[in-house]
Steps between C-alpha positions, in 0.01 A plus 500: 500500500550677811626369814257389787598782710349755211186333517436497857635833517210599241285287710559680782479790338135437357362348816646766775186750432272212506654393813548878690115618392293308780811508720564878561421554868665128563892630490408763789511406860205586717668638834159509699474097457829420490825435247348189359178589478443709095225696416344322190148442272394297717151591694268363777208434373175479743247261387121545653365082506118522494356459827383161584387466871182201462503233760398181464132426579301187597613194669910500508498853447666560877764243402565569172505901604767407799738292290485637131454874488787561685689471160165471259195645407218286469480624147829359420413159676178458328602595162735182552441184250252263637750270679469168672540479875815321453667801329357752701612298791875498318485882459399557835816279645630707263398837657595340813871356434649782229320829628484372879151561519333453871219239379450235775517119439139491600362787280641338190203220382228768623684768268496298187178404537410849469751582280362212249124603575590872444553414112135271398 
């Protein structure tokens, strides 16, 4: 039986080229951006989102256009479950409390009205 250090020596010794393959440009310092900063596989990738610049139309369309598409399309909104105006009220205390967004107290019934008659 050999001793624990033989086996992680062959360990070592079986996982090393494993380990050095996808790490080659890793070990070497990039001067340009600094001593910490290592050349490597990894890439920027640019990703092209399909274009989705529709407003809302019809009555609520001016509210719903000034306090949703900041962050959504109307695509994504009405694609949404049909929801109750209870929880579209919750996720738009929601919008307003976690992601701080500028809704007024007094735009917030009118909204999900629309919001709930944007899914019949």
């Amino acid at each position: 039986m050999s001793s624990w250090f033989e086996r992680a020596l062959r360990l070592a010794w079986l996982a090393a080229p494993l380990l050095l393959a996808g790490c080659g440009d890793l070990a070497t310092p990039d001067p340009e951006r600094g001593r910490h900063a290592f050349r490597g596989p990894l890439r920027t990738t640019r990703i092209i989102l399909p274009a989705d610049d529709a407003q809302f139309m019809g009555p609520g369309a001016e509210l719903l256009n000034r306090n949703c598409l900041a962050c959504h399309s109307p695509t994504m909104i009405v694609h949404q479950p049909r929801l109750t105006p209870s929880q579209w009220r919750d996720i738009v205390e929601k919008m307003r409390k976690a992601y701080h967004a500028p809704i007024a107290d007094e735009d917030i019934p009118e909204l999900v009205q629309h919001l709930v008659s944007s899914r019949r």
